[in-house]
KEMAR-832715 format. One record per residue (C-alpha): x, y, z; residue number from 1; residue in one letter. Coordinates in steps of 0.2 Angstrom, whole numbers, plus 5000, padded with zeros to 4 digits. Example, Ala and Ser with C-alpha at 12.3 -4.5 7.8 and 13.67 -1.06 7.14 Angstrom:
BEGIN
5062 | 4978 | 5039 | 1 | A
5068 | 4995 | 5036 | 2 | S
END
This chain:
BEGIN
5264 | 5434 | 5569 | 1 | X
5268 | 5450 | 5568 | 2 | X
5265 | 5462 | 5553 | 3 | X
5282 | 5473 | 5547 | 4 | X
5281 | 5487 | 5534 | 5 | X
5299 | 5489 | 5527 | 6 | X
5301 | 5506 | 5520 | 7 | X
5316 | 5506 | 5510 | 8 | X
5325 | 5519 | 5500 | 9 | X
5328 | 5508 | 5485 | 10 | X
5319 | 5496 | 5483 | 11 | X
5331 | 5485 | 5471 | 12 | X
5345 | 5484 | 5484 | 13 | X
5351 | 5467 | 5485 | 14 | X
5353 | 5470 | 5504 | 15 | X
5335 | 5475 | 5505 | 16 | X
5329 | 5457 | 5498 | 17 | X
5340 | 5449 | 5512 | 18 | X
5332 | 5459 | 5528 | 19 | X
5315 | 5454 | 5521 | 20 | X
5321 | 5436 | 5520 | 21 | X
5327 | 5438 | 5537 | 22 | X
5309 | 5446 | 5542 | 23 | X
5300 | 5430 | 5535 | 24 | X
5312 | 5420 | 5542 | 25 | X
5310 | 5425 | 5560 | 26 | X
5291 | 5423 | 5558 | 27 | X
5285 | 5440 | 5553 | 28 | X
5271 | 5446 | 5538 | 29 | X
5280 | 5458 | 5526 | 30 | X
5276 | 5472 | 5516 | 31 | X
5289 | 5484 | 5507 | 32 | X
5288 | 5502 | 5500 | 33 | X
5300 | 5513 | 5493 | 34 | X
5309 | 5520 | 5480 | 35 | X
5316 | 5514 | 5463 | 36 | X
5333 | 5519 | 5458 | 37 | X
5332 | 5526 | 5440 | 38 | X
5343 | 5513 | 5433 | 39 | X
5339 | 5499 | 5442 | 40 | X
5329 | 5483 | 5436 | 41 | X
5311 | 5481 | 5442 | 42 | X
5313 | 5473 | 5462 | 43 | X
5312 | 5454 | 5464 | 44 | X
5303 | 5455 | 5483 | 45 | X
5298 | 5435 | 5492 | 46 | X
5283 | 5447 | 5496 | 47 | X
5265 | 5450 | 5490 | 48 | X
5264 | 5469 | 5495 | 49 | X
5277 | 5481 | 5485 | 50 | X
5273 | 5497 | 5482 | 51 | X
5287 | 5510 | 5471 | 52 | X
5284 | 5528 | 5478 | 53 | X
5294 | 5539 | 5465 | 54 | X
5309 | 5535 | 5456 | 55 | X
5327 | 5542 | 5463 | 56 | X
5344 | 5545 | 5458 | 57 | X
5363 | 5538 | 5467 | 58 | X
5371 | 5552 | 5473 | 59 | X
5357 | 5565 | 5473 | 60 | X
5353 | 5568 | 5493 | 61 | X
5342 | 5583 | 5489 | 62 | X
5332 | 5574 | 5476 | 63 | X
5330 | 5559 | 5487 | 64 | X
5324 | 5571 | 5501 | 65 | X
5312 | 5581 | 5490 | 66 | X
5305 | 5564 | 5486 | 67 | X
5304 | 5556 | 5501 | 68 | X
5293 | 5575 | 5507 | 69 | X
5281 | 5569 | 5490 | 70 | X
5277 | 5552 | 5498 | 71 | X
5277 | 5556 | 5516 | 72 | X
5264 | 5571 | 5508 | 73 | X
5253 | 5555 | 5498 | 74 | X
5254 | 5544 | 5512 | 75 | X
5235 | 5545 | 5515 | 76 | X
5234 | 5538 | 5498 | 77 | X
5243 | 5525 | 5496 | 78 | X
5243 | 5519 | 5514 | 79 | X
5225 | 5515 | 5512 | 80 | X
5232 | 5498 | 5501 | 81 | X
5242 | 5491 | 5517 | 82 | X
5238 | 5480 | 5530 | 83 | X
5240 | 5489 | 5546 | 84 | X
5257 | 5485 | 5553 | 85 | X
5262 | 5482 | 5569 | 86 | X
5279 | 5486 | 5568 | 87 | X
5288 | 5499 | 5553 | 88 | X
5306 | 5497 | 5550 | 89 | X
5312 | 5513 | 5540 | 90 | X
5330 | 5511 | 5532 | 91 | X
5340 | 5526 | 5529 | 92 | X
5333 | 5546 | 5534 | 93 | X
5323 | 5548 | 5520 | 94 | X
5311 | 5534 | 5524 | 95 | X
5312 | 5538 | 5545 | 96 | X
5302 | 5555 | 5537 | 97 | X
5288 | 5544 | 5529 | 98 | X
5287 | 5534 | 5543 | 99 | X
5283 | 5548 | 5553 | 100 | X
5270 | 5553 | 5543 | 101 | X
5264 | 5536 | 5543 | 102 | X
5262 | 5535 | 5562 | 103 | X
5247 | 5549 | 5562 | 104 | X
5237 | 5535 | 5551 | 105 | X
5232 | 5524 | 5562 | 106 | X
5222 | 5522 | 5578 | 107 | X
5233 | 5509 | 5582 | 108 | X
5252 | 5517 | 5583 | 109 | X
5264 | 5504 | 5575 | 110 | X
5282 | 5503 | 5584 | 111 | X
5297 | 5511 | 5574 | 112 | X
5313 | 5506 | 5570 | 113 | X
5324 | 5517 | 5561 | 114 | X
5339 | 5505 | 5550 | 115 | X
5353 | 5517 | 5548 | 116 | X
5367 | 5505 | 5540 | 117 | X
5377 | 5520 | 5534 | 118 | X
5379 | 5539 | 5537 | 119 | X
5377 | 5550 | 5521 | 120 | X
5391 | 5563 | 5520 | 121 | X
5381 | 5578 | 5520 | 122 | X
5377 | 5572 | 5538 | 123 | X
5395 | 5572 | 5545 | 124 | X
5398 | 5589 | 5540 | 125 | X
5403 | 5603 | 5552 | 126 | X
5395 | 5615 | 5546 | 127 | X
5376 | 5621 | 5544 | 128 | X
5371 | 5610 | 5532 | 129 | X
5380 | 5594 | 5544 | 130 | X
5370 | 5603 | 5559 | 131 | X
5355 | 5604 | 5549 | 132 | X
5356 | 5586 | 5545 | 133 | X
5358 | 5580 | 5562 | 134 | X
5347 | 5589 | 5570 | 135 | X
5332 | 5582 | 5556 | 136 | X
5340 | 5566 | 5561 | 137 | X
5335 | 5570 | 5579 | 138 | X
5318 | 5575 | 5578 | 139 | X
5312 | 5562 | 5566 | 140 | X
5321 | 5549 | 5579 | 141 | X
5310 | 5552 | 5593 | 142 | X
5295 | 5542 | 5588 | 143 | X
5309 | 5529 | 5586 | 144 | X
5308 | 5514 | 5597 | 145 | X
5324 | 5505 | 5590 | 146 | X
5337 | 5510 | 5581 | 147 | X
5345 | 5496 | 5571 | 148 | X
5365 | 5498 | 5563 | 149 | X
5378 | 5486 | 5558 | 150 | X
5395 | 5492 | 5565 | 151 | X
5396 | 5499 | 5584 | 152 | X
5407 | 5513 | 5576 | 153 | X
5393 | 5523 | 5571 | 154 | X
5386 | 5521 | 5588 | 155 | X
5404 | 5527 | 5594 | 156 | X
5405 | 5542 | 5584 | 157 | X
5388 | 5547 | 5579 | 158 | X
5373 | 5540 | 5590 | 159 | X
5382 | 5539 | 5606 | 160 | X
5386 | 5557 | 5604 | 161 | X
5372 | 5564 | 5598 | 162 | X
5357 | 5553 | 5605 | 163 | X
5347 | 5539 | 5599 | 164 | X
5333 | 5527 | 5605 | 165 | X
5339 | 5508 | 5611 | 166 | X
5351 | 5501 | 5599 | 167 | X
5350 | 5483 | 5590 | 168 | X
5367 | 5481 | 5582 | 169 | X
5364 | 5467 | 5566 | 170 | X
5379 | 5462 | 5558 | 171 | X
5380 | 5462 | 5540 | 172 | X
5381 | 5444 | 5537 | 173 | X
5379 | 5432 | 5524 | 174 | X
5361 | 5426 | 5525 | 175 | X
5358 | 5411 | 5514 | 176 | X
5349 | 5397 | 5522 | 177 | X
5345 | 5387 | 5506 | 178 | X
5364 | 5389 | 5500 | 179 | X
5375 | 5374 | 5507 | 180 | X
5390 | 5375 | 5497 | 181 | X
5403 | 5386 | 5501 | 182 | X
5419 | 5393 | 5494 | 183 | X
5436 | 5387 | 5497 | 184 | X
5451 | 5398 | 5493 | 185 | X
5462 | 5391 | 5479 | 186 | X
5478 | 5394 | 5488 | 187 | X
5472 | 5379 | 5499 | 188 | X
5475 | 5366 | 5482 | 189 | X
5485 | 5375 | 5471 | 190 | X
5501 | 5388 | 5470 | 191 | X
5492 | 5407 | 5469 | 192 | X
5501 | 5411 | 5454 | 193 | X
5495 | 5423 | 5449 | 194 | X
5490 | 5433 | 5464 | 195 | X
5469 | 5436 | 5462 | 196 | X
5461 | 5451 | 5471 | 197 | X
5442 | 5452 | 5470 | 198 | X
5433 | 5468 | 5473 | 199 | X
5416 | 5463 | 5474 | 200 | X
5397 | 5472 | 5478 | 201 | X
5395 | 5490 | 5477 | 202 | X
5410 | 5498 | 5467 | 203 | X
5410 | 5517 | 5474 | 204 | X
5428 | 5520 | 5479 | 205 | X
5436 | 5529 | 5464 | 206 | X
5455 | 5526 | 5475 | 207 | X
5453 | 5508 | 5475 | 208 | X
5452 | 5507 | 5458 | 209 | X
5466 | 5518 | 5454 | 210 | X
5475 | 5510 | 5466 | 211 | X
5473 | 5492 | 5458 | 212 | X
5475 | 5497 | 5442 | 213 | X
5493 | 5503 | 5447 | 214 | X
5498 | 5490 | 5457 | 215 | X
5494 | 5477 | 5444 | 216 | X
5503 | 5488 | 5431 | 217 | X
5518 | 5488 | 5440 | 218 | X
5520 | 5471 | 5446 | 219 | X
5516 | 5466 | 5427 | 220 | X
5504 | 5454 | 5430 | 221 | X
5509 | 5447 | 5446 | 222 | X
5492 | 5451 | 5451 | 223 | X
5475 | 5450 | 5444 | 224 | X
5460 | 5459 | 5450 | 225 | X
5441 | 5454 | 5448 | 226 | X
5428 | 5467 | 5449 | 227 | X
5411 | 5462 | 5452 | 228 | X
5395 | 5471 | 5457 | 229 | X
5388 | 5487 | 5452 | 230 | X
5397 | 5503 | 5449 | 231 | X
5391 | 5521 | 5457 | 232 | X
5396 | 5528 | 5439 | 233 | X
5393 | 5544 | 5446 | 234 | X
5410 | 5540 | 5457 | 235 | X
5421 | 5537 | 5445 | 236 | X
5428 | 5548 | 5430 | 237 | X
5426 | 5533 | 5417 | 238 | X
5425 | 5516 | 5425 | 239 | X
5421 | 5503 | 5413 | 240 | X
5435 | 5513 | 5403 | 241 | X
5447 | 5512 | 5415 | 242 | X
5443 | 5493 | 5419 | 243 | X
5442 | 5490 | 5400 | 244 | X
5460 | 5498 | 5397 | 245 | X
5470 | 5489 | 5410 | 246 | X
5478 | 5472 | 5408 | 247 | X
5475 | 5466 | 5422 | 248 | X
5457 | 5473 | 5428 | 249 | X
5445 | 5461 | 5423 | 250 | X
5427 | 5469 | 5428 | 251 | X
5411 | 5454 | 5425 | 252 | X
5398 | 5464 | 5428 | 253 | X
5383 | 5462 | 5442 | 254 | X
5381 | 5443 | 5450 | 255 | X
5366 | 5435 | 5458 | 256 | X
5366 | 5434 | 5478 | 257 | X
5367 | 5423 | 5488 | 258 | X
5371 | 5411 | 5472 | 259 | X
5384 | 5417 | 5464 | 260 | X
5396 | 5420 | 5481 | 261 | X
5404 | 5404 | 5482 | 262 | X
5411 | 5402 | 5464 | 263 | X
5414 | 5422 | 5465 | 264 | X
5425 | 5419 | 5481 | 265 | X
5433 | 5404 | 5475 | 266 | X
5441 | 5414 | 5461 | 267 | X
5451 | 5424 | 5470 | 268 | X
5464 | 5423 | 5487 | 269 | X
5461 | 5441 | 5495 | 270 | X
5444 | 5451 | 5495 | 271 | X
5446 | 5469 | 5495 | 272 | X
5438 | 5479 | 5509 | 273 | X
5444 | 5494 | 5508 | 274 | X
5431 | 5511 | 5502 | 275 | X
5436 | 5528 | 5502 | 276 | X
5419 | 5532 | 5497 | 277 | X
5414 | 5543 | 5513 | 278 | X
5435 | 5542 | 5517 | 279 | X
5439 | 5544 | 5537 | 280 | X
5419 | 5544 | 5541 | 281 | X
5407 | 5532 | 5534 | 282 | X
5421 | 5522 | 5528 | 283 | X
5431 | 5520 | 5543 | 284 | X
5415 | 5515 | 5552 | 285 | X
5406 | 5502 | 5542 | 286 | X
5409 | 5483 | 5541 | 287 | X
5405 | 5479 | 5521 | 288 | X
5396 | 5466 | 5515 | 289 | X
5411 | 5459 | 5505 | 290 | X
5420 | 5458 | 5523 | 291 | X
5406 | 5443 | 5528 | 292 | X
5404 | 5436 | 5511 | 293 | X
5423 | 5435 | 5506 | 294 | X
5427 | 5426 | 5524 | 295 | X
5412 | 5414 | 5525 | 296 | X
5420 | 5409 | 5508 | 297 | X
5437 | 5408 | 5510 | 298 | X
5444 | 5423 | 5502 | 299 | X
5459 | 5433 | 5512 | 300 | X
5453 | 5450 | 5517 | 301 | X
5462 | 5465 | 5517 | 302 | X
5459 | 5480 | 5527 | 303 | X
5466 | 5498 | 5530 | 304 | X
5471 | 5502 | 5548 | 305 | X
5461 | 5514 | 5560 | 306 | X
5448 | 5504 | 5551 | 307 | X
5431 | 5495 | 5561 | 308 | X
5435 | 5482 | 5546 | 309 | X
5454 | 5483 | 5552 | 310 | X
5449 | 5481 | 5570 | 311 | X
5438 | 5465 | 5566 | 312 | X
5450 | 5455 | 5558 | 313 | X
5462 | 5458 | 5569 | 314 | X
5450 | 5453 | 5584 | 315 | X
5450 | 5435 | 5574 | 316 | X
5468 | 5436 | 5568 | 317 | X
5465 | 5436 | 5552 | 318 | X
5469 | 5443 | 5535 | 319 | X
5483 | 5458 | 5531 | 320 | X
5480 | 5477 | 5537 | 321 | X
5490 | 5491 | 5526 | 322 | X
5493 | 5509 | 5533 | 323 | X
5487 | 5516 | 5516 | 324 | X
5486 | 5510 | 5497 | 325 | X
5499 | 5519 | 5490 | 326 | X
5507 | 5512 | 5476 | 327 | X
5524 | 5508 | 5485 | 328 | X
5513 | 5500 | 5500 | 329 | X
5505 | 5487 | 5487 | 330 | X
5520 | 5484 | 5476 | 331 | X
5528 | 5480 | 5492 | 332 | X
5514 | 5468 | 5501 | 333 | X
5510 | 5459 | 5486 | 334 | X
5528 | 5458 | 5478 | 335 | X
5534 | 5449 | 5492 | 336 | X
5520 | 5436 | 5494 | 337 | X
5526 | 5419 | 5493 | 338 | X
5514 | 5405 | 5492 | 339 | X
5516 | 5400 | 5509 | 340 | X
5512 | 5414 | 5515 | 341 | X
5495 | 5418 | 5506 | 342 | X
5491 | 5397 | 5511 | 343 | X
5495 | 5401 | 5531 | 344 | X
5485 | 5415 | 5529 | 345 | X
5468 | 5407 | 5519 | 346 | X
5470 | 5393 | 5534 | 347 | X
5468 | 5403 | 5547 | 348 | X
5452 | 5410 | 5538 | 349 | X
5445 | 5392 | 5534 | 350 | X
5448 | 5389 | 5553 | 351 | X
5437 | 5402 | 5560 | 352 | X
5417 | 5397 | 5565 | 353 | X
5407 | 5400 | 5550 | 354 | X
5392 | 5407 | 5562 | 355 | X
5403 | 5425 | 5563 | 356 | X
5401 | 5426 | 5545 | 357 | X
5383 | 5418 | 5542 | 358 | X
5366 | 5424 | 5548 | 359 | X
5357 | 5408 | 5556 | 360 | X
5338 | 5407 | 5558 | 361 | X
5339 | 5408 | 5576 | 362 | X
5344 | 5427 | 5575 | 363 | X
5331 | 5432 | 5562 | 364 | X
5320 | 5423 | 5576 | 365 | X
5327 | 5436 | 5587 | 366 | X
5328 | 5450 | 5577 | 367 | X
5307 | 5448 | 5574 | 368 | X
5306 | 5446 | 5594 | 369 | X
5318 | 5463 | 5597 | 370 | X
5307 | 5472 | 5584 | 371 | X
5292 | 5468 | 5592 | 372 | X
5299 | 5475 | 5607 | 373 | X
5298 | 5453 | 5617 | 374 | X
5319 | 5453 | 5622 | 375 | X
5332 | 5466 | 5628 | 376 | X
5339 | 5473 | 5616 | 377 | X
5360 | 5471 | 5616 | 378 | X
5373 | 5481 | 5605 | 379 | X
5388 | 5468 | 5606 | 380 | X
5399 | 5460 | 5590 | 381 | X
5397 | 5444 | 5592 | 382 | X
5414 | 5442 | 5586 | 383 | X
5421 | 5453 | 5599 | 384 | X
5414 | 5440 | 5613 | 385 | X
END
């Protein structure tokens, strides 16, 4: 059985619970360490071993870094409380720099995969800040043995181009084993009337909110929007003022995972996937957590062309791709939405295998195994077979 540290960059992450699920799942013996948003509620870990390092802050790269150099510095410390691992799976660039550090402890040198599900802005810049970012990327990566994503466009436009160890591309799919009911969209049994719109996870695109908000202002109601999750505040002028002075945005605050999805989903017709967060860069590239959750459960998803999210669902033949979100755009695409038309399109979701949307135990098996270095590692979309 092997023994996996998971260094994570906050350790209350809903995401972060479901990769260790999926380590003990396929077989592995867990332990976490990492960093603790500042307003974030203690973690909730299936583990034994969870150690908080410091205390971070959304939207503060430096400070992350600057703490991320303290704990790679008191390794010696407080590595002296872990099991030696066999294998240490550092997520995000800040933890790849501990678990450098991390590798000098041991007689014994653990493998290293590096988990890089998204591309901070300040490394895509072009210009020395971006160059000095990529190239810390690069020198921490070679005592990488695997690097681990979730959408082949940041091998396409980031690790293809400027090197990288083998590459395990991991969907970011619903993971859930214990959770047999799924949602059904409501258009399937009943007239959508009104139209609902749900915006669900990590709220950080201050343009998908405005845009919302007007949309549903100016088709008076025609459509309702549901906001669920929790907001980046520091991304938005005022959110929960915004929300709380529309008609027709209706934010319910954070839900549980994975328990909450199917009553969430079965609210609404359409799931929003669409960020601007890191626009024509990281949010061209990734596939959200929303896109997996929202079509394991029904919901229609909508998509912005020149998008990986855009190109998936049209891969499957599914769901409605906008050129932009202007208001004009989604006055226009939801003004003319009959009822047949938002049934047709919630069939052809129902209709699709629910295994391109929902992580199984056989690829946590295989995750374990290509961690450990025991398979070929492939970098395919299984959707895209």
């Amino acid at each position: 059985m092997p023994k996996i540290l998971y260094l994570v960059h906050n350790l209350s992450d809903p995401s972060v619970e479901r990769r260790v699920s999926m380590f003990l799942t396929g077989g592995a013996e867990v332990q976490v360490a990492g960093f603790r948003r500042g307003d974030a509620p203690p973690p909730r870990l299936p583990v034994e071993t969870v150690l908080e390092l410091d205390i971070t802050h959304d939207g503060r790269m430096v400070q992350r870094l600057a703490a991320a150099v303290g704990a790679a510095w008191r390794a010696p410390v407080w590595a002296k409380t872990l099991a030696t691992p066999d294998i240490i799976v550092a997520r995000n660039l800040e933890m790849l720099g501990v678990a450098n550090r991390l590798l000098q402890l041991w007689p014994r040198r653990p493998r290293l995969a590096y988990e890089c599900l998204d591309l901070h802005r300040l490394m895509l810049r072009q210009d020395q800040i971006g160059q000095g970012m990529r190239a810390l990327e690069q020198r921490l990566m070679r005592n990488a043995d695997l690097l681990v994503t979730s959408s082949p466009a940041f091998l396409r436009n980031h690790f293809s181009i400027h090197g990288s160890p083998p590459t395990l591309l991991v969907e970011n799919k619903v993971f859930a084993p214990s959770l047999a009911e799924l949602g059904t969209n409501p258009a399937l049994v009943e007239a959508p009337d009104p139209i609902r719109v749900g915006w669900f996870g990590a709220l950080r695109c201050r343009k998908s909110l405005a845009a919302l908000d007007a949309v549903s202002r100016q088709l008076g109601g025609r459509i309702e929007v549901e906001l669920r999750g929790r907001p980046a505040l520091t991304e938005f002028d005022n959110f929960h003022g915004t929300a709380e002075a529309s008609p027709h945005l209706h934010y319910g605050g954070p839900y549980r995972y994975p328990d909450d999805l199917a009553t969430l989903y079965s609210r609404v017709h359409f799931v929003w996937a669409i960020d601007f967060f890191e626009e024509g860069l990281n949010s061209s590239w990734l596939l959200p957590n929303r896109l997996y959750e929202g079509c394991l459960n029904g919901a229609i998803p909508i998509a912005l062309a020149g998008t990986e999210t855009a190109a998936f669902i049209e891969r499957l033949g599914i769901g409605i791709v906008v050129p932009d979100i202007a208001v004009d755009t989604l006055t226009a695409l939801f003004g003319t939405m009959t009822a047949a038309r938002v049934r047709d399109l919630a069939a052809a979701v129902a209709r699709q295998d629910k295994r391109l949307f929902r992580c199984e135990e056989q690829e946590c098996l295989e995750l374990v195994r290509q961690l450990a270095g025991h398979s070929p590692v492939a970098a395919e979309l299984e959707a895209a077979a």
